[in-house]
MARDO-332986 format. One record per residue (C-alpha): x, y, z; residue in one letter. Coordinates in steps of 0.1 Angstrom, whole numbers, padded with zeros to 4 digits, always signed. Each point is the difference from the previous one (the first is absolute). Example, Ala and Ser with C-alpha at 12.3 -4.5 7.8 and 13.67 -1.06 7.14 Angstrom:
BEGIN
+0123-0045+0078a+0014+0034-0007s
This chain:
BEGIN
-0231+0106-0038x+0032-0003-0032x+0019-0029+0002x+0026-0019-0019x-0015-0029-0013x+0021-0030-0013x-0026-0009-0031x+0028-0030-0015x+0040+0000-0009x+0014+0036-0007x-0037+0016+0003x-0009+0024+0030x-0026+0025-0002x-0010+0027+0025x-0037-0004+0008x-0029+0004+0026x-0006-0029+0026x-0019-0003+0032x+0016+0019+0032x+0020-0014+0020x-0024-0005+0032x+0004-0012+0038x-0005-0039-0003x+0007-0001+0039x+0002+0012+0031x+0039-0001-0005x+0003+0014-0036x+0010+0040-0004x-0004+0017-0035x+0028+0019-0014x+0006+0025-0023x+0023-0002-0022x+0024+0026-0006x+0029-0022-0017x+0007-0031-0010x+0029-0020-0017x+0003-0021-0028x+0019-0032+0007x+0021-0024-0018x-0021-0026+0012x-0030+0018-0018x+0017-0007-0029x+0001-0041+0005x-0037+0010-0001x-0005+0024-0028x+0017-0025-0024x-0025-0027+0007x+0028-0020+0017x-0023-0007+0036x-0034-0015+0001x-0010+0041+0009x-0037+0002-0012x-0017+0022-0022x-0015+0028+0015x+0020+0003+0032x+0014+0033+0011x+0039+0000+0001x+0024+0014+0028x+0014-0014+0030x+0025+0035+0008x-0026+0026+0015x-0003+0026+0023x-0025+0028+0008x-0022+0019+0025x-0030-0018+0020x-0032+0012-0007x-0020-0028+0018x-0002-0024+0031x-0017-0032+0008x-0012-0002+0033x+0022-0014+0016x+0032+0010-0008x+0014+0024+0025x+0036+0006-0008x-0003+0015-0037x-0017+0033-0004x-0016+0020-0027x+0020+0025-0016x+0031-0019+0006x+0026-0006-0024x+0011-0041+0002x+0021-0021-0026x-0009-0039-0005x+0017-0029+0000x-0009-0018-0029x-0001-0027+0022x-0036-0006+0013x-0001-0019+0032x-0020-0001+0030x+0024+0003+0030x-0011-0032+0018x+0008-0030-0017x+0029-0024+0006x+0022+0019-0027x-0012+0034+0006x+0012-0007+0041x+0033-0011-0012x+0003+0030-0021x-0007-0016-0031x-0024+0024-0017x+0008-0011-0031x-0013-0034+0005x-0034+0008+0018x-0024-0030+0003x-0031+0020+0006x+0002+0024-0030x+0008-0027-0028x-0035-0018-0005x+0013-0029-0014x+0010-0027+0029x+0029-0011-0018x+0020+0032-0004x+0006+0032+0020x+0012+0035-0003x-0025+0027-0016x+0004+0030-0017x-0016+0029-0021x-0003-0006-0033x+0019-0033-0005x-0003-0030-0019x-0010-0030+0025x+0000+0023+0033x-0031+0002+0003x-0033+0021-0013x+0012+0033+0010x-0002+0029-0026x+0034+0017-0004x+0002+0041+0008x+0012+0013-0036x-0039+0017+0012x-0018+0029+0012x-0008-0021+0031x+0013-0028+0016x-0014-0025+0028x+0026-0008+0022x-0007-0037+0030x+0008+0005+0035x+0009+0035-0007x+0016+0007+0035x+0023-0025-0006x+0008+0005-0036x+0003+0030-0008x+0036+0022+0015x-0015+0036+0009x+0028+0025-0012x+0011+0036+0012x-0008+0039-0008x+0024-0003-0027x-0019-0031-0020x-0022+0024-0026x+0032+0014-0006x+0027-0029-0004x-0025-0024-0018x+0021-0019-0023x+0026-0005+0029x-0027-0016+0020x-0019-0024-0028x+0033-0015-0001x-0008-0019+0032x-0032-0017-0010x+0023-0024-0019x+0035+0008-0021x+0026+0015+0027x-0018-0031+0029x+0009-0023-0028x+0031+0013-0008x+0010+0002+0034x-0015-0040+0008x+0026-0007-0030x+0027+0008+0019x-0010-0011+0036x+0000-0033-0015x+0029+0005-0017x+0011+0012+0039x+0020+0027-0017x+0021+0014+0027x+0026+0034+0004x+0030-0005-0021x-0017-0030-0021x+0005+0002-0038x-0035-0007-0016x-0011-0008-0036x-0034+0012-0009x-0015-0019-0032x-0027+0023-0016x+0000+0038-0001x-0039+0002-0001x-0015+0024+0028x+0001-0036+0026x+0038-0004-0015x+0008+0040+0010x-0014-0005+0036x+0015-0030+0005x+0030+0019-0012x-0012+0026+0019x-0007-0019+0037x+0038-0013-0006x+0015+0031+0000x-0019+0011+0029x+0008-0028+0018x+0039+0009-0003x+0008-0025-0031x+0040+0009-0008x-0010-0008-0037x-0035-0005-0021x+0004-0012-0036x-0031+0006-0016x-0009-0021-0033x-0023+0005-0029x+0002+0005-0036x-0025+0030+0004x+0025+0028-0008x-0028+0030+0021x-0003-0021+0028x+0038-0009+0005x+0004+0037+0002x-0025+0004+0028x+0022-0027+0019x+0034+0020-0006x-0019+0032+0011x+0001-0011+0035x+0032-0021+0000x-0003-0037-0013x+0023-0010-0024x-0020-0007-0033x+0009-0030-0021x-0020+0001-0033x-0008-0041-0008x-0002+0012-0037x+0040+0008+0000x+0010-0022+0037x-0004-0031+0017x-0009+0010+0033x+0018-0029+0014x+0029+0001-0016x+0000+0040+0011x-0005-0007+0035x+0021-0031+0005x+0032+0026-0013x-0006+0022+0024x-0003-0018+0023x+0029-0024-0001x-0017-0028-0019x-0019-0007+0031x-0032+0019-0010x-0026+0026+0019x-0008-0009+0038x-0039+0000-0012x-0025+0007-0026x-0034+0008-0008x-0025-0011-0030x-0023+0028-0011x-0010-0011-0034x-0024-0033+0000x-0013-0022-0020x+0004+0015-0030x+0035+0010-0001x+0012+0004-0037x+0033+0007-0014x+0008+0032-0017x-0014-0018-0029x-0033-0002+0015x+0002-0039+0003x-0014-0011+0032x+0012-0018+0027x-0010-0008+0033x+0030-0015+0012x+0022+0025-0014x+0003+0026+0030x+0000-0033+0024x+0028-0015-0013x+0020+0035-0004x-0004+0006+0036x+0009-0040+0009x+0030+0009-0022x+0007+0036+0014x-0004-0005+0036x+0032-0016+0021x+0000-0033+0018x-0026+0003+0029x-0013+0031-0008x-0035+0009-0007x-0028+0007-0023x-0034+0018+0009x-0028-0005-0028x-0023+0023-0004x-0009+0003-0037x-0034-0017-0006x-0001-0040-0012x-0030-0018-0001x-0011-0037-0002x-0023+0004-0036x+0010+0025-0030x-0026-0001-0022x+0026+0014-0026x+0033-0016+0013x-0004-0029-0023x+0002+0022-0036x+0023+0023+0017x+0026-0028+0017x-0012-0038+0002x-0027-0020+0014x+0020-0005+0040x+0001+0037+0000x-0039+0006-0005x+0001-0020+0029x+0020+0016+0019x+0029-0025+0002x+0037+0021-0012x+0029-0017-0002x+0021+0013+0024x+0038-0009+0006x-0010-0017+0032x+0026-0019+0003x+0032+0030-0004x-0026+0015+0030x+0001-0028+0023x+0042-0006-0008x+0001+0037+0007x-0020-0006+0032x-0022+0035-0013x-0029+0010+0022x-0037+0012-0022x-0023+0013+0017x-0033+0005-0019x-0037+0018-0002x-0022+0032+0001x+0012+0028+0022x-0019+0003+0033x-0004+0037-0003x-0009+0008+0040x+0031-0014+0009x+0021+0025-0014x-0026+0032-0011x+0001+0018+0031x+0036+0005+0008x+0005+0004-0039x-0027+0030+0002x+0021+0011+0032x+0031+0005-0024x-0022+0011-0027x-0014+0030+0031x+0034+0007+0010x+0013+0004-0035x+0025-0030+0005x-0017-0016-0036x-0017+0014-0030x-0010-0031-0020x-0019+0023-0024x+0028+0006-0017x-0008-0029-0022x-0031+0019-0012x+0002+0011-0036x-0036+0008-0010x-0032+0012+0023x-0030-0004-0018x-0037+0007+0004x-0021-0035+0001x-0015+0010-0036x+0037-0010-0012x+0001-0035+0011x-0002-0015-0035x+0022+0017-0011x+0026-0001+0031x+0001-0040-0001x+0008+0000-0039x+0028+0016+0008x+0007-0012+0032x-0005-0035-0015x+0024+0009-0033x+0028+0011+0021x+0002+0031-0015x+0029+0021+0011x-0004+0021+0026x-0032-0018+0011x+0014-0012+0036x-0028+0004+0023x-0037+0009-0009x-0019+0020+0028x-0039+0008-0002x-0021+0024+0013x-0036-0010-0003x-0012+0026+0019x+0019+0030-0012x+0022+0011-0035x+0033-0020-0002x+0030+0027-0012x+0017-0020-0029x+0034-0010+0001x+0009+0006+0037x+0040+0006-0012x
């Protein structure tokens, strides 16, 4: 089968690797028919993870079953299913408290948890930018979708990772009706975060970036953009808002947050939010930090390869803030997300700008990678012709 192959920083080529196969009794085989992109394929592509050579990327993924072990009895062939790109058995002490995204079975290494497909330090698995992919404990993993799932395919792919996540953002935020949120990062996890807030019933959702396409994409369905290239966010928030600031916010960005400058850093969205968010309010974290960058040292300073940012702890604790932090746990939000999604109550896809066949990869993460305007959300189709530019 084709795959996307990460082959070193900035280099992925399409090439032929074993089939995906049943492994166990548990496992299903998918198909897949489309598959995203992520900005945390990017932490990878740029050589920024410990990500090894020769792994298949992608962790967003959805497609048709074509196979069965033996004992799964839920999932059938011919189905169409999206997966969480969290991998996790269903049985553990995490995944019984809901906590898919901190699985102890799936993460082979005793000292950690939480698994996923195609992932630096979560585990073997091979990601699904593929022909094929081999999907654990398939009954419990994968979310079977409707009649209309061939049809409405970059709606769906959303919920194997970006509108969960986005929505997680601001459920830790504990965005409410009437709340007036601030949203740093207008990448596709910053727009559903954006997103989940205004379906929530936020009374106002400042969006910021310095990404002029994607701040456009927030205005299109009703956030207030603030471009960081022209506006501090704080500043912008805290005068509409009496001086007292936004009720809660959410952190979409990461580790390597940059200035419109491009110089990075990691405590840059962290401290904007601290600085943004009112007294007692809070702050849901959802854009990726990790304990090693294998870059962060040339690219910031020695504590932040290790994962140590210098927040403004102490403004947070005098402001008595609340963070909550961490992966989403997909299965606790994807079905009723895919229930709006059925009953046309959300159509995340509309932060899709490009649908691609799988041959395009290279090229897609180049520009996905670079920025380049208009390049807002990458979709694949390794098992059929992507159409271009979607809009």
């Amino acid at each position: 089968m084709k795959a996307a192959v990460y082959e070193g920083p900035r280099t992925v080529t399409v090439k032929d690797v074993p089939d995906a196969k049943i492994e166990h009794p548990c496992d299903i085989v998918v198909k897949i028919t489309t598959t995203n992109i992520c900005g945390s394929d990017l932490h990878m592509y740029e050589g920024r993870t410990s990500f090894e050579s020769g792994r298949t990327l992608g962790h967003e993924n959805m497609g048709q079953v074509v196979e069965v072990g033996s004992a799964v009895r839920k999932v059938q062939v011919g189905e169409y299913v999206v997966l969480p790109f969290n991998i996790a058995c269903g049985f553990c002490k995490q995944c019984e408290q809901g906590l898919t995204n901190y699985c102890l079975t799936m993460q082979p290494e005793p000292a950690l948890a939480g698994a996923a497909y195609g992932f630096a330090d979560m585990g073997p698995y091979q990601g699904g930018q593929a022909e094929l992919l081999r999907v654990p404990y398939g009954d419990f993993n994968a979310l079977r979708l409707g009649e209309d799932a061939a049809d409405r395919q970059t709606d769906y792919v959303m919920l194997a990772d970006i509108f969960p996540t986005g929505y997680h953002a601001t459920e830790m935020a504990h965005v409410k009706p009437g709340d007036q949120t601030i949203v740093y990062g207008a990448g596709p996890v910053g727009l559903m975060a954006t997103y989940s807030a205004l379906l929530k019933g936020a009374g106002r959702v400042w969006t910021a970036d310095h990404q002029p396409d994607r701040l456009r994409k927030a205005e299109e369905i009703g956030a207030i953009p603030i471009n960081t290239a022209e506006q501090n966010p704080a500043d912008v928030v805290k005068e509409a808002t009496l001086g007292l600031g936004a009720d809660n916010g959410c952190e979409c960005v990461g580790y390597q947050a940059h200035d419109p400058q491009g110089h990075e850093d990691a405590s840059l969205t962290l401290n904007g939010l601290i600085d943004s968010v009112r007294f007692t309010g809070d702050i849901g974290v959802v854009g990726v930090f990790l304990p090693q960058d294998p870059g962060g040292a040339e690219a910031q300073g020695e504590l932040e390869a290790q994962g140590k940012v210098p927040i403004d702890f102490g403004m947070m604790w005098f402001k008595g803030q609340r963070m909550g932090t961490g992966q989403a746990p997909v299965k606790k939000y994807n079905r009723a997300l895919r229930d709006l999604i059925a009953g046309g109550k959300a159509k995340p896809s509309f932060v899709v700008s490009h649908e691609l066949s799988l041959d395009e990869a290279p090229i897609a993460y180049e520009h996905f990678d670079a920025r380049d305007e208009g390049w807002t959300k990458v979709v694949l189709h390794p098992n059929g012709h992507g159409n271009g530019h979607k809009r």
